[in-house]
C-alpha positions, -999 to +999 in steps of 0.1 A: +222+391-278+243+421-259+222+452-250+242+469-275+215+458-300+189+479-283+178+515-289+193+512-331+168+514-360+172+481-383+169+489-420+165+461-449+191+472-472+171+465-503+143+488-488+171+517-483+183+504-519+147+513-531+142+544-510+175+560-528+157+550-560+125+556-559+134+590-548+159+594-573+135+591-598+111+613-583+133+641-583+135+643-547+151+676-535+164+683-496+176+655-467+156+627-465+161+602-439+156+566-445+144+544-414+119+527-397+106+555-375+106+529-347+138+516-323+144+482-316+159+464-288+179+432-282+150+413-268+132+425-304+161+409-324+159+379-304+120+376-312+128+381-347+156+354-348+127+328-328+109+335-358+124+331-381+149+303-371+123+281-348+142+267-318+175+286-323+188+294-288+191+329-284+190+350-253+187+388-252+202+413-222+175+439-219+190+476-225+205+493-197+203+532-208+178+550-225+183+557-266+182+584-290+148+591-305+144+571-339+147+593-372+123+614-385+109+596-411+075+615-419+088+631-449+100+604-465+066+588-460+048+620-470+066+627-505+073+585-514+039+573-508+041+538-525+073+531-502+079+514-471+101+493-450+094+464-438+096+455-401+126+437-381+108+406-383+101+402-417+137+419-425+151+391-405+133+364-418+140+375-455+176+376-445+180+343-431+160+329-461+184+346-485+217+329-463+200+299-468+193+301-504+233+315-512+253+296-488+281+310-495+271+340-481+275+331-446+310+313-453+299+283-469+316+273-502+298+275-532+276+251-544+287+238-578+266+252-606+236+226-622+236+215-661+206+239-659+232+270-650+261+262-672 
């Protein structure tokens, strides 16, 4: 993993998906930012990876510079109660379950549809 993975907030799409709707609904008004609150480095997303792909080789360069701060995510918190994110772990781990799952999402062809999904 390059240290160009460090110091970058990691957000689930599906949570940003839901933040955008939940505050849609809710009538939200202003900027809102959508985040973690929290920075993670290379040697993070190569813990993640280890856990959720036991035994995958993976080796992370620790970060050389210091990063930004992470967004300011307290309002969001504050006026969506009922939503959060999860972490880089479990972001991770639903990811590589989902490529395994649909294939063909990381390249693979298709898999020919069942009797059950004609």
């Amino acid at each position: 993993m390059p240290a160009r993975l460090s110091g970058h907030e990691y957000l689930h799409a599906g949570d940003a998906a839901r933040a955008i709707r939940l505050a849609a609904e809710g009538e939200l008004a202003g900027v809102y930012n959508v985040g973690t609150g929290r920075l993670y480095h290379a040697t993070d997303v190569a813990d993640a990876l280890r856990l959720a792909v036991p035994g995958v080789p993976v080796h992370a360069v620790p970060a050389a510079v210091d990063a930004p701060p992470p967004l300011a995510v307290e309002r969001i918190r504050r006026d969506l109660p009922g939503w959060r994110c999860r972490d880089l772990a479990a972001g991770i781990t639903d990811l590589v379950a989902t490529l395994r799952d649909n294939a063909w999402l990381a390249g693979a062809p298709p898999a020919e549809p069942t009797e059950e999904h004609r």
